[in-house]
C-alpha positions, 0 to 999 in steps of 0.5 A: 276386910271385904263383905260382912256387915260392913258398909262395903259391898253387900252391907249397904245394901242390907243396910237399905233392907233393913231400914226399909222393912223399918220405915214403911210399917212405921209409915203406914201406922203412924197416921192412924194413931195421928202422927204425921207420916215423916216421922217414920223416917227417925225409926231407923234409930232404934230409941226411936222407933221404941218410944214410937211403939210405946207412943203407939201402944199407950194411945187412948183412942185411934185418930181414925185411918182406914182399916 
């Protein structure tokens, strides 16, 4: 069976969308809360990138970063 959310076709390349429109926000705000940029590209897996946001939310104080 052809299309659909498979890796065939089209899938791949949502596959790619997806996992973009994850990584880079993840890529721009985790060196403001002092974590290095690289750890960005685990947020494709979903536990990840929801222990990041937690990581993120319960931070006491921003490391700094441009606004």
């Amino acid at each position: 069976m052809m299309g659909g959310f498979g890796f065939g076709g089209g899938g791949l390349l949502w596959l790619l969308i997806v996992g973009a429109l994850i990584v880079v926000p993840f890529w721009r705000l985790l060196p403001r809360f002092g974590i290095p940029n690289w750890v960005a590209l685990f947020t494709i897996f979903p536990l990840v990138a929801l222990i990041l946001l937690w990581v993120m939310a319960f931070k006491e104080q921003i490391d700094g970063g441009k606004s």
